[in-house]
N, C-alpha and C positions, 0 to 999 in steps of 0.2 A: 621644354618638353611637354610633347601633349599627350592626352590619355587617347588610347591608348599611343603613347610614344613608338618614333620610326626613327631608323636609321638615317643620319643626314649627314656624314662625314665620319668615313672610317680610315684609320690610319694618314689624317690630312690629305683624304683623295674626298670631294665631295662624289656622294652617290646620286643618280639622277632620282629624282623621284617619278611616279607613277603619271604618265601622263595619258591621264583619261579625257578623252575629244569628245567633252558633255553633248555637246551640240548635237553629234551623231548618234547620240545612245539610244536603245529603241525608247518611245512612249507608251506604256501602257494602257494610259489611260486613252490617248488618239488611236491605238492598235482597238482597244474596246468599242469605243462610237465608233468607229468602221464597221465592225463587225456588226454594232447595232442596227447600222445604217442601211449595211445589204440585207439585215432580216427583214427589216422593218420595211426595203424595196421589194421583196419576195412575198411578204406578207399582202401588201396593198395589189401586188399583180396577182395575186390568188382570190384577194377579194373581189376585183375586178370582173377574172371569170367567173366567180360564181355568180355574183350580180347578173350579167350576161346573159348567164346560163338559166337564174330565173326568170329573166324578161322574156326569154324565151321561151319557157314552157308556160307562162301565163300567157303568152300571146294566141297559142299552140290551144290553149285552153278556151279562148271564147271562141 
């Protein structure tokens, strides 16, 4: 018996135990770097334009 102890045989019928499909379980930590991943793609194309956008107004300027 483990702590906290589970049912494993009631009245000589074994009970199935919980059969969790690790494999499929979400990540939270890969759900995270994802989500890092599209800011951090949102960020650099923001920075992008504005770069752009000052080449072009100092060009604008001489």
């Amino acid at each position: 018996m483990g702590v906290p102890g589970r049912i494993v045989v009631r009245e000589g019928e074994k009970i199935p135990s919980v059969d969790l499909n690790h494999a499929k379980l979400p990540d939270p930590v890969l759900e995270m770097f994802n989500c890092y991943h599209r800011r951090l793609d949102y960020l650099e194309s923001e920075i992008k334009k504005l770069e752009s956008r000052l080449k072009k107004d100092d060009a604008e300027d001489l």
